[in-house]
C-alpha positions in Angstrom: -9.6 -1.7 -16.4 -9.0 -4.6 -13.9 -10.6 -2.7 -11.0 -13.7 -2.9 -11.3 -13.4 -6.6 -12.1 -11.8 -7.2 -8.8 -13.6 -5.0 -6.8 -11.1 -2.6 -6.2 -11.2 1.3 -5.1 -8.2 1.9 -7.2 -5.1 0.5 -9.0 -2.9 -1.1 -6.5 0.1 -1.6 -8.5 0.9 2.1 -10.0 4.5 3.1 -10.8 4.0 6.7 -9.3 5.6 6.8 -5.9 2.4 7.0 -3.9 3.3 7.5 0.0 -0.3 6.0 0.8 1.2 2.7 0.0 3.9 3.0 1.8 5.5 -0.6 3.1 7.1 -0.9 6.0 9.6 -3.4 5.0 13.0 -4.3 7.4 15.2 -2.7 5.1 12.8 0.4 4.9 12.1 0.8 8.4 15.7 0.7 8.5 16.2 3.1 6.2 13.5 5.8 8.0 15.0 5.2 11.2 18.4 6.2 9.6 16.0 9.6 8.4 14.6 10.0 11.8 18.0 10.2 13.5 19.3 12.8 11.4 16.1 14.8 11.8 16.7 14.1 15.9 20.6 15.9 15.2 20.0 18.9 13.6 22.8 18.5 11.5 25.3 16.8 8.9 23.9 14.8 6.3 22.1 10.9 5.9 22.9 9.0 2.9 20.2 6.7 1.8 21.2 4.6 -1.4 19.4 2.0 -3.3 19.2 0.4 -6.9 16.7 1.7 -9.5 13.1 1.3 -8.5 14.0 0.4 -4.5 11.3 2.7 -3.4 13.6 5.6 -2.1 11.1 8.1 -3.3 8.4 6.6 -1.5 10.1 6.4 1.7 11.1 10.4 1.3 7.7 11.1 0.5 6.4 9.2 3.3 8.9 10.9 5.7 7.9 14.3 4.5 4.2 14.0 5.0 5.0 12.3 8.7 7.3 15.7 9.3 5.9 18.6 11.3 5.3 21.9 9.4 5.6 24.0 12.7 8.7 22.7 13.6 10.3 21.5 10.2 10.4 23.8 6.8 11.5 20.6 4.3 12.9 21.5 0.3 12.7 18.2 -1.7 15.0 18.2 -4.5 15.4 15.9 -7.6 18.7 16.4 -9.2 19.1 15.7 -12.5 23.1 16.6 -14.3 23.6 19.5 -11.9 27.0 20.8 -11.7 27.7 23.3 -9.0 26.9 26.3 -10.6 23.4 25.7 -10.5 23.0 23.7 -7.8 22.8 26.7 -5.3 19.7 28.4 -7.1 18.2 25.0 -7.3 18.4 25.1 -3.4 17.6 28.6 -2.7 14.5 28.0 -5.3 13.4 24.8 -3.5 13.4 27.1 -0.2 11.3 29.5 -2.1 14.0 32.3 -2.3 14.5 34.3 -5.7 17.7 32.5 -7.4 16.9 33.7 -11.0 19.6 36.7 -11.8 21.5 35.9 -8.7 25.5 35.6 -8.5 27.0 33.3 -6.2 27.5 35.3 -3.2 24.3 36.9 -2.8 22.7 33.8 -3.0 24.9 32.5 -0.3 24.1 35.6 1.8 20.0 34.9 0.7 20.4 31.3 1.9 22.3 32.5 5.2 19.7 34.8 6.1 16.8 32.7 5.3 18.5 29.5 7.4 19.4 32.3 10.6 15.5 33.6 10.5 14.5 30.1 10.1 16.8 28.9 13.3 15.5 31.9 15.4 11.8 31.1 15.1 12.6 27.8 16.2 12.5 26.1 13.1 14.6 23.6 11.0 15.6 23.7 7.7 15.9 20.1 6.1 17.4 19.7 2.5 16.1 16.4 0.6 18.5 15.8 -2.5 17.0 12.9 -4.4 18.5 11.0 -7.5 22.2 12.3 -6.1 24.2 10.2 -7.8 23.3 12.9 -10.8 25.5 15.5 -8.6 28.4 16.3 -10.1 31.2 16.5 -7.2 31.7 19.7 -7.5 27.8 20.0 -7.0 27.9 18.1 -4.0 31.2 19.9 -2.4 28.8 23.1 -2.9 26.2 21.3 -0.6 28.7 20.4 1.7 29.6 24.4 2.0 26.5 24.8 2.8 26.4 22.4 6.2 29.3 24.8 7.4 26.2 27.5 7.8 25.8 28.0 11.9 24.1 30.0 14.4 26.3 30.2 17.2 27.2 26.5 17.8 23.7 25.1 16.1 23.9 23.9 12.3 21.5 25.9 10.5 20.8 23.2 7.6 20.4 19.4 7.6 20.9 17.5 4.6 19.5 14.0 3.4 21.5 12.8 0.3 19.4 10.1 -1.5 20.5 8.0 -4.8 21.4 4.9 -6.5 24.5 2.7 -5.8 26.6 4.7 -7.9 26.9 7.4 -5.1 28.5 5.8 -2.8 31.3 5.7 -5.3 31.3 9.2 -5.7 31.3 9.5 -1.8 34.3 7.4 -1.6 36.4 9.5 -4.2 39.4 10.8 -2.3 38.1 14.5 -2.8 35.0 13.9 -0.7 37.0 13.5 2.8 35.7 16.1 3.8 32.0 15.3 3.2 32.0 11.6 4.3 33.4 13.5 7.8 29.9 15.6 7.8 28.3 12.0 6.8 25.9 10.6 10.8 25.1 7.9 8.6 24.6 5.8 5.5 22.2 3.1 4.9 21.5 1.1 1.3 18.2 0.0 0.9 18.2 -3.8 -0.5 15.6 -5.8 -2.0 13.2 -7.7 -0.1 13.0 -10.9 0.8 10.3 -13.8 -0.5 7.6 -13.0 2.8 8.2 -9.3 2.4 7.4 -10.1 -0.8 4.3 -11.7 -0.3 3.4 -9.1 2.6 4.3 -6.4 0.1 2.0 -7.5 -2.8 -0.7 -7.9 0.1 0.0 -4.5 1.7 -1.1 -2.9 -1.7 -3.9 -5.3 -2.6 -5.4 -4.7 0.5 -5.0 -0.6 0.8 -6.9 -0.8 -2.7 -10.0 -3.2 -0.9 -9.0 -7.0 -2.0 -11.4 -9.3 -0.3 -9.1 -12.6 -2.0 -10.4 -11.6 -5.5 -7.8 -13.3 -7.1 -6.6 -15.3 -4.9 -2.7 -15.7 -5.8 -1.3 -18.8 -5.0 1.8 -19.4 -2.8 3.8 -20.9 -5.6 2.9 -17.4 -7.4 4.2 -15.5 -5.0 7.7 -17.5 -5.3 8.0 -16.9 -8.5 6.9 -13.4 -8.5 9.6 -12.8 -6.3 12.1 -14.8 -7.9 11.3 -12.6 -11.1 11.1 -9.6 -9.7 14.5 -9.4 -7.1 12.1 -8.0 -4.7 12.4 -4.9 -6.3 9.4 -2.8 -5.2 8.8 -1.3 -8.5 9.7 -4.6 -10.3 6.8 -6.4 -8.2 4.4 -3.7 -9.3 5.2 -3.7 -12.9 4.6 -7.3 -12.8 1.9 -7.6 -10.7 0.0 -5.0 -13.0 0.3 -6.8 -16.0 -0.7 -10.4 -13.9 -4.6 -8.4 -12.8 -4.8 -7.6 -16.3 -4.1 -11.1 -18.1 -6.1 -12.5 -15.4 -9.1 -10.2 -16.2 -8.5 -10.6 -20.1 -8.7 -14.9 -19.2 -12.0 -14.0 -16.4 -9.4 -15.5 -14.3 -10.1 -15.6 -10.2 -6.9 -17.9 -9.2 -3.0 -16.5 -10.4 -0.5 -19.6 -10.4 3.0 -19.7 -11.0 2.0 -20.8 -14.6 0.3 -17.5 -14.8 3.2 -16.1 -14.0 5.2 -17.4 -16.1 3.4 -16.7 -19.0 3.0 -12.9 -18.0 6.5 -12.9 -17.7 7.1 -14.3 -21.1 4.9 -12.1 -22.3 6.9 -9.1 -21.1 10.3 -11.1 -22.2 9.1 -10.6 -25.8 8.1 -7.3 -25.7 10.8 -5.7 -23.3 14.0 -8.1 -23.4 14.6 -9.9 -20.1 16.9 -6.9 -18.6 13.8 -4.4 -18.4 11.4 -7.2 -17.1 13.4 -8.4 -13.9 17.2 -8.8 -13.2 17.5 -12.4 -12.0 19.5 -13.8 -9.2 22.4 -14.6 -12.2 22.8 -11.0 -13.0 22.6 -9.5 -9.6 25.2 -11.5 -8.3 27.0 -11.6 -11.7 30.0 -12.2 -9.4 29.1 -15.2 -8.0 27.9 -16.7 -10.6 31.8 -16.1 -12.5 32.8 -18.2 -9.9 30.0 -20.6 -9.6 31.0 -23.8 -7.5 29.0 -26.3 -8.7 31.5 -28.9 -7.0 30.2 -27.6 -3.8 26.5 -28.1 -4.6 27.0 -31.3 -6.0 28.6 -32.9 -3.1 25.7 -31.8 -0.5 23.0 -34.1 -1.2 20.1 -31.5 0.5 21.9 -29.2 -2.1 21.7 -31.5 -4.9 18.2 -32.5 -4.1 16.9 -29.6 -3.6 18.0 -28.4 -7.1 16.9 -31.6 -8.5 13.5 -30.6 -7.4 13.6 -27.4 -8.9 14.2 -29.1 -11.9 11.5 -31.6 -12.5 8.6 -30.7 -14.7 11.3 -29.2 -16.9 9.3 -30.5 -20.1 7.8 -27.0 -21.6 6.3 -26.8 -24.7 7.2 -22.7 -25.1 10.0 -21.4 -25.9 9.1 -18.8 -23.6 8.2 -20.9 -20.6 11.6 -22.8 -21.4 13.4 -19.6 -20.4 11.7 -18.4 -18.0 12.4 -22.3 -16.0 16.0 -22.1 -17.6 16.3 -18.7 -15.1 14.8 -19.4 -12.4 16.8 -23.3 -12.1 19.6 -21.0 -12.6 18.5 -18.3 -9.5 18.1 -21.4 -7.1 21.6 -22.9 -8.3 23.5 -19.3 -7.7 21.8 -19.0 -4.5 22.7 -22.8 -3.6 26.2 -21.8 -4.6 26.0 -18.5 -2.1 24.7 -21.1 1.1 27.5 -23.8 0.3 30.2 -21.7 -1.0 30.3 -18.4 0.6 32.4 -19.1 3.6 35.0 -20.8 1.8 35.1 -18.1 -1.1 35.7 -15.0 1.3 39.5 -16.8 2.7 39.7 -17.4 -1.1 38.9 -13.7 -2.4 41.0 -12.8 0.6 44.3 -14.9 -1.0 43.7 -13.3 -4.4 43.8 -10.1 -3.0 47.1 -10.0 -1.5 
Protein backbone atom coordinates (compact mmCIF):
# COMPACT_ATOMS: atom_id res chain seq x y z
CA UNK A 1 0.00 0.00 0.00
CA UNK A 2 2.91 2.30 1.23
CA UNK A 3 5.08 1.50 -1.76
CA UNK A 4 4.10 3.19 -4.22
CA UNK A 5 3.78 6.19 -2.00
CA UNK A 6 7.41 6.08 -1.22
CA UNK A 7 8.69 5.08 -4.26
CA UNK A 8 9.63 1.70 -3.44
CA UNK A 9 10.28 -1.55 -5.67
CA UNK A 10 8.86 -3.66 -2.86
CA UNK A 11 8.00 -3.98 0.85
CA UNK A 12 11.13 -3.53 2.83
CA UNK A 13 9.93 -4.60 6.08
CA UNK A 14 8.31 -8.24 5.43
CA UNK A 15 8.32 -10.89 8.20
CA UNK A 16 9.20 -13.79 5.72
CA UNK A 17 12.91 -14.52 6.10
CA UNK A 18 14.04 -13.12 2.79
CA UNK A 19 17.92 -13.93 2.32
CA UNK A 20 18.05 -10.89 -0.20
CA UNK A 21 17.95 -8.73 2.83
CA UNK A 22 20.29 -10.27 4.48
CA UNK A 23 22.31 -7.82 7.16
CA UNK A 24 25.59 -8.29 7.91
CA UNK A 25 25.47 -7.34 11.48
CA UNK A 26 28.64 -8.16 14.17
CA UNK A 27 26.77 -10.61 15.87
CA UNK A 28 25.69 -12.13 12.42
CA UNK A 29 28.89 -12.13 10.67
CA UNK A 30 29.83 -13.80 13.80
CA UNK A 31 27.45 -16.15 13.62
CA UNK A 32 28.28 -17.19 9.68
CA UNK A 33 31.81 -17.26 10.36
CA UNK A 34 30.98 -19.90 13.18
CA UNK A 35 28.90 -21.76 9.87
CA UNK A 36 31.77 -21.28 7.61
CA UNK A 37 34.14 -23.09 9.94
CA UNK A 38 32.19 -26.04 10.33
CA UNK A 39 31.65 -26.19 6.61
CA UNK A 40 35.78 -25.76 6.37
CA UNK A 41 35.86 -29.25 8.98
CA UNK A 42 33.80 -31.68 7.52
CA UNK A 43 32.51 -32.73 10.60
CA UNK A 44 30.76 -32.50 14.23
CA UNK A 45 28.09 -30.14 14.58
CA UNK A 46 27.76 -25.87 15.04
CA UNK A 47 25.24 -24.64 17.40
CA UNK A 48 23.76 -21.32 16.51
CA UNK A 49 21.10 -20.03 19.12
CA UNK A 50 19.12 -16.94 19.29
CA UNK A 51 15.81 -15.51 20.86
CA UNK A 52 12.56 -15.54 18.81
CA UNK A 53 12.74 -13.44 15.70
CA UNK A 54 16.91 -12.94 15.83
CA UNK A 55 17.09 -13.65 12.24
CA UNK A 56 18.54 -17.28 12.49
CA UNK A 57 16.60 -18.25 9.46
CA UNK A 58 17.77 -15.63 7.41
CA UNK A 59 21.31 -16.13 8.11
CA UNK A 60 20.79 -20.22 7.21
CA UNK A 61 19.11 -19.17 4.24
CA UNK A 62 21.75 -16.85 3.28
CA UNK A 63 24.41 -19.48 4.01
CA UNK A 64 22.65 -21.94 1.84
CA UNK A 65 22.31 -19.88 -1.26
CA UNK A 66 26.25 -18.79 -0.74
CA UNK A 67 27.02 -22.84 -0.64
CA UNK A 68 28.29 -24.64 -3.60
CA UNK A 69 25.95 -27.30 -5.17
CA UNK A 70 29.00 -29.21 -6.86
CA UNK A 71 30.78 -29.48 -3.81
CA UNK A 72 27.94 -29.37 -1.00
CA UNK A 73 24.50 -31.45 -1.11
CA UNK A 74 22.64 -29.26 1.91
CA UNK A 75 18.99 -30.82 3.71
CA UNK A 76 17.43 -27.86 5.65
CA UNK A 77 15.26 -29.03 8.28
CA UNK A 78 12.62 -27.28 10.49
CA UNK A 79 11.77 -29.35 13.47
CA UNK A 80 8.73 -28.98 15.04
CA UNK A 81 7.82 -31.72 18.45
CA UNK A 82 10.01 -34.51 16.80
CA UNK A 83 10.82 -37.23 19.05
CA UNK A 84 13.40 -39.76 17.73
CA UNK A 85 11.31 -41.97 16.12
CA UNK A 86 10.68 -39.84 13.39
CA UNK A 87 13.40 -37.75 13.27
CA UNK A 88 15.44 -40.26 11.06
CA UNK A 89 12.72 -40.32 8.13
CA UNK A 90 12.56 -36.62 8.48
CA UNK A 91 16.36 -36.66 7.62
CA UNK A 92 16.50 -39.36 5.07
CA UNK A 93 13.27 -37.40 3.42
CA UNK A 94 15.17 -34.03 3.53
CA UNK A 95 18.08 -35.94 1.61
CA UNK A 96 15.47 -37.10 -0.83
CA UNK A 97 15.64 -40.80 0.26
CA UNK A 98 12.30 -42.95 0.57
CA UNK A 99 11.59 -42.94 4.55
CA UNK A 100 7.80 -43.68 4.25
CA UNK A 101 7.34 -47.60 5.34
CA UNK A 102 10.85 -47.79 6.52
CA UNK A 103 12.04 -49.43 9.96
CA UNK A 104 14.85 -48.13 11.75
CA UNK A 105 17.62 -50.07 10.46
CA UNK A 106 17.12 -49.91 6.91
CA UNK A 107 16.86 -46.38 6.99
CA UNK A 108 20.16 -46.24 8.83
CA UNK A 109 21.59 -48.50 6.15
CA UNK A 110 19.67 -45.92 3.30
CA UNK A 111 21.31 -42.99 5.02
CA UNK A 112 24.85 -44.90 5.17
CA UNK A 113 24.84 -45.64 1.68
CA UNK A 114 23.63 -42.39 0.48
CA UNK A 115 26.39 -40.39 2.84
CA UNK A 116 29.33 -43.14 1.48
CA UNK A 117 28.20 -42.45 -2.44
CA UNK A 118 27.93 -38.92 -1.49
CA UNK A 119 31.68 -38.86 0.16
CA UNK A 120 33.17 -40.78 -2.91
CA UNK A 121 32.01 -38.36 -5.51
CA UNK A 122 33.64 -35.78 -3.57
CA UNK A 123 30.86 -34.36 -2.09
CA UNK A 124 29.59 -33.25 1.41
CA UNK A 125 26.57 -33.81 3.06
CA UNK A 126 25.49 -30.91 5.44
CA UNK A 127 22.43 -31.36 7.77
CA UNK A 128 20.64 -27.86 8.81
CA UNK A 129 18.23 -28.57 11.87
CA UNK A 130 16.34 -25.39 12.45
CA UNK A 131 13.90 -24.47 15.44
CA UNK A 132 16.06 -27.36 17.54
CA UNK A 133 15.11 -26.52 20.66
CA UNK A 134 11.64 -28.54 19.44
CA UNK A 135 14.02 -31.82 19.45
CA UNK A 136 13.20 -33.96 21.97
CA UNK A 137 16.66 -35.39 23.45
CA UNK A 138 16.14 -38.45 22.46
CA UNK A 139 15.67 -36.81 18.91
CA UNK A 140 18.78 -35.12 19.11
CA UNK A 141 20.89 -38.32 20.61
CA UNK A 142 19.54 -39.95 17.23
CA UNK A 143 21.33 -37.05 15.24
CA UNK A 144 24.24 -37.39 17.20
CA UNK A 145 24.36 -41.38 16.02
CA UNK A 146 24.32 -40.17 12.99
CA UNK A 147 27.78 -37.97 13.16
CA UNK A 148 29.40 -41.45 14.18
CA UNK A 149 28.82 -42.33 10.16
CA UNK A 150 32.55 -42.47 8.54
CA UNK A 151 34.43 -43.28 5.51
CA UNK A 152 37.61 -44.55 6.57
CA UNK A 153 38.76 -41.68 8.90
CA UNK A 154 36.46 -38.84 7.01
CA UNK A 155 32.99 -38.00 8.77
CA UNK A 156 30.44 -38.59 6.30
CA UNK A 157 27.72 -35.91 7.69
CA UNK A 158 28.09 -32.39 9.13
CA UNK A 159 25.48 -31.11 11.25
CA UNK A 160 24.36 -27.34 11.99
CA UNK A 161 21.99 -27.31 15.07
CA UNK A 162 20.00 -24.02 15.03
CA UNK A 163 17.33 -22.82 17.85
CA UNK A 164 16.29 -20.50 20.52
CA UNK A 165 17.89 -20.04 23.94
CA UNK A 166 16.12 -22.87 25.32
CA UNK A 167 18.65 -25.34 23.59
CA UNK A 168 21.40 -24.71 25.09
CA UNK A 169 19.63 -25.94 28.14
CA UNK A 170 18.89 -29.03 26.61
CA UNK A 171 22.65 -29.26 25.41
CA UNK A 172 23.78 -28.85 28.93
CA UNK A 173 21.50 -31.73 30.36
CA UNK A 174 23.92 -34.30 31.82
CA UNK A 175 22.74 -36.93 29.06
CA UNK A 176 24.10 -34.84 26.23
CA UNK A 177 27.98 -35.42 27.17
CA UNK A 178 28.43 -37.00 24.63
CA UNK A 179 27.00 -34.57 21.99
CA UNK A 180 28.42 -31.31 23.50
CA UNK A 181 31.94 -33.47 22.84
CA UNK A 182 30.94 -33.62 18.91
CA UNK A 183 29.95 -29.75 19.51
CA UNK A 184 33.44 -27.28 17.07
CA UNK A 185 31.42 -24.58 18.27
CA UNK A 186 28.44 -22.64 19.66
CA UNK A 187 27.63 -19.10 19.02
CA UNK A 188 24.19 -17.04 20.37
CA UNK A 189 23.16 -14.49 18.15
CA UNK A 190 22.16 -11.25 20.35
CA UNK A 191 20.35 -8.24 19.51
CA UNK A 192 21.83 -5.39 17.86
CA UNK A 193 22.93 -2.50 18.98
CA UNK A 194 21.36 1.36 18.38
CA UNK A 195 23.90 2.04 14.87
CA UNK A 196 23.25 -1.52 13.74
CA UNK A 197 19.98 -0.49 14.33
CA UNK A 198 19.92 2.45 12.30
CA UNK A 199 22.24 0.68 9.56
CA UNK A 200 19.79 -2.22 9.66
CA UNK A 201 16.55 -0.16 8.99
CA UNK A 202 18.71 1.54 6.17
CA UNK A 203 20.06 -1.76 4.73
CA UNK A 204 16.39 -2.66 3.92
CA UNK A 205 15.11 0.69 2.92
CA UNK A 206 17.71 0.96 0.58
CA UNK A 207 17.60 -2.82 -1.12
CA UNK A 208 13.86 -1.81 -1.70
CA UNK A 209 15.07 1.88 -3.65
CA UNK A 210 14.67 4.67 -0.71
CA UNK A 211 15.98 7.89 -2.12
CA UNK A 212 15.24 9.63 1.81
CA UNK A 213 11.47 9.28 1.22
CA UNK A 214 10.64 9.50 4.63
CA UNK A 215 13.29 10.73 5.98
CA UNK A 216 13.36 9.19 9.69
CA UNK A 217 14.83 11.21 12.12
CA UNK A 218 17.73 10.31 14.51
CA UNK A 219 15.63 10.55 17.59
CA UNK A 220 13.32 7.95 15.62
CA UNK A 221 15.74 5.62 15.24
CA UNK A 222 16.50 5.76 19.19
CA UNK A 223 13.42 4.98 20.03
CA UNK A 224 12.86 2.48 17.44
CA UNK A 225 15.56 0.70 18.87
CA UNK A 226 14.75 1.16 22.31
CA UNK A 227 11.22 -0.40 21.41
CA UNK A 228 12.28 -2.94 19.41
CA UNK A 229 15.54 -4.70 21.56
CA UNK A 230 17.15 -4.66 18.30
CA UNK A 231 15.33 -7.59 17.50
CA UNK A 232 15.45 -8.00 13.65
CA UNK A 233 11.98 -9.00 13.30
CA UNK A 234 10.84 -6.69 16.06
CA UNK A 235 12.38 -3.57 13.94
CA UNK A 236 10.46 -4.87 10.92
CA UNK A 237 7.12 -5.27 12.53
CA UNK A 238 7.50 -1.90 13.66
CA UNK A 239 8.88 -0.23 11.07
CA UNK A 240 5.94 -1.69 8.80
CA UNK A 241 3.32 -0.33 10.69
CA UNK A 242 5.45 3.35 10.95
CA UNK A 243 5.46 3.54 6.47
CA UNK A 244 1.87 2.84 6.85
CA UNK A 245 0.71 5.58 9.54
CA UNK A 246 2.95 7.77 7.76
CA UNK A 247 1.24 7.22 4.41
CA UNK A 248 -2.34 7.13 6.12
CA UNK A 249 -1.07 11.10 7.72
CA UNK A 250 0.75 11.91 3.79
CA UNK A 251 3.62 12.02 6.11
CA UNK A 252 7.42 12.52 4.56
CA UNK A 253 9.33 13.04 8.05
CA UNK A 254 9.00 9.92 10.95
CA UNK A 255 9.93 11.39 14.60
CA UNK A 256 10.18 9.78 17.67
CA UNK A 257 6.55 11.17 18.27
CA UNK A 258 5.63 9.08 15.35
CA UNK A 259 6.94 6.54 16.94
CA UNK A 260 5.53 6.64 19.83
CA UNK A 261 2.24 6.82 18.68
CA UNK A 262 2.71 3.70 16.30
CA UNK A 263 3.76 1.96 19.22
CA UNK A 264 0.80 2.89 21.27
CA UNK A 265 -1.08 1.99 18.69
CA UNK A 266 0.22 -1.58 18.63
CA UNK A 267 0.15 -1.50 22.71
CA UNK A 268 -3.68 -1.46 22.38
CA UNK A 269 -4.20 -3.85 19.96
CA UNK A 270 -1.36 -6.52 20.83
CA UNK A 271 -0.43 -5.91 24.75
CA UNK A 272 3.08 -4.54 25.23
CA UNK A 273 4.71 -8.27 25.43
CA UNK A 274 3.98 -9.00 21.54
CA UNK A 275 4.93 -5.36 20.51
CA UNK A 276 8.57 -5.21 21.91
CA UNK A 277 10.20 -6.65 25.12
CA UNK A 278 11.86 -3.68 26.78
CA UNK A 279 15.16 -3.31 28.37
CA UNK A 280 13.01 -4.06 31.95
CA UNK A 281 11.91 -7.44 30.81
CA UNK A 282 15.02 -8.60 29.07
CA UNK A 283 17.09 -7.98 31.90
CA UNK A 284 14.25 -8.90 34.29
CA UNK A 285 17.30 -9.76 36.58
CA UNK A 286 18.76 -6.70 36.81
CA UNK A 287 16.08 -4.86 37.22
CA UNK A 288 15.15 -7.29 40.74
CA UNK A 289 18.07 -5.84 41.90
CA UNK A 290 17.98 -2.42 40.57
CA UNK A 291 20.62 -0.08 42.37
CA UNK A 292 19.18 3.06 42.19
CA UNK A 293 21.77 4.17 45.07
CA UNK A 294 24.35 3.70 42.56
CA UNK A 295 22.81 5.93 39.87
CA UNK A 296 21.83 8.47 42.10
CA UNK A 297 25.25 9.20 43.53
CA UNK A 298 26.92 9.62 39.88
CA UNK A 299 25.90 12.96 38.81
CA UNK A 300 26.52 12.10 34.77
CA UNK A 301 24.17 9.21 35.82
CA UNK A 302 21.75 11.20 37.47
CA UNK A 303 21.77 13.82 34.76
CA UNK A 304 21.58 11.89 32.18
CA UNK A 305 18.40 10.26 33.51
CA UNK A 306 17.16 13.58 34.45
CA UNK A 307 17.28 14.36 30.85
CA UNK A 308 15.47 11.51 29.77
CA UNK A 309 12.91 12.62 31.81
CA UNK A 310 11.98 16.05 30.87
CA UNK A 311 9.07 16.65 28.53
CA UNK A 312 7.39 14.00 30.73
CA UNK A 313 3.97 15.97 30.51
CA UNK A 314 1.76 13.61 27.92
CA UNK A 315 -1.56 14.08 27.37
CA UNK A 316 -2.12 10.11 26.31
CA UNK A 317 -2.37 7.58 28.26
CA UNK A 318 -0.64 5.75 25.69
CA UNK A 319 2.21 8.18 25.15
CA UNK A 320 2.52 8.13 29.14
CA UNK A 321 3.54 4.53 28.85
CA UNK A 322 5.34 4.29 26.25
CA UNK A 323 7.82 7.41 28.18
CA UNK A 324 7.14 5.51 31.51
CA UNK A 325 9.24 2.43 29.58
CA UNK A 326 11.53 3.83 27.86
CA UNK A 327 12.78 6.24 31.37
CA UNK A 328 12.71 2.87 32.77
CA UNK A 329 15.10 1.14 29.81
CA UNK A 330 17.66 4.04 30.24
CA UNK A 331 17.44 3.66 34.21
CA UNK A 332 18.12 -0.39 33.99
CA UNK A 333 20.83 0.27 31.58
CA UNK A 334 22.33 3.16 33.89
CA UNK A 335 21.99 0.53 36.63
CA UNK A 336 24.06 -2.11 34.25
CA UNK A 337 27.16 0.82 33.57
CA UNK A 338 27.30 1.87 37.39
CA UNK A 339 26.40 -1.31 39.03
CA UNK A 340 27.66 -4.28 37.10
CA UNK A 341 31.19 -4.58 38.49
CA UNK A 342 30.22 -4.36 41.91
CA UNK A 343 27.13 -6.89 41.48
CA UNK A 344 29.29 -9.87 39.91
CA UNK A 345 31.72 -10.03 43.55
CA UNK A 346 28.15 -9.72 45.09
CA UNK A 347 26.34 -12.59 42.95
CA UNK A 348 29.59 -14.35 43.46
CA UNK A 349 29.08 -14.14 47.69
CA UNK A 350 25.42 -15.34 47.33
CA UNK A 351 26.53 -18.16 45.56
CA UNK A 352 28.72 -19.78 47.83
Amino acid sequence: MYESYYGFYSKPFQLNPDPSFYFSSRGHRRAMAYLEYGLHQSEGFIVITGEVGAGKTTLVRSLLQRLDASKVVAAHLVSTQIDADDILRLVAAAFGLPAKNVDKADLLLQLEAFLVKLTAGGKRALLIVDEAQNLTPRAVEELRMLSNFQLEDHALLQSFLVGQPEFQRTMQSDHMLQLRQRVLASYHLGPMDSAETKAYIEHRLNHVGWKGDPRIEPSAYDLIHAESGGIPRRINTLCDRLLLAGFLADKHTINATDVETVVGEMHEEQGPSTVATSLAARQENVAANLALPQILSDPQALARLVDAGAGFHASRLEERIARLEQLLGIAIGLAVESGQADAAPEARKEGR
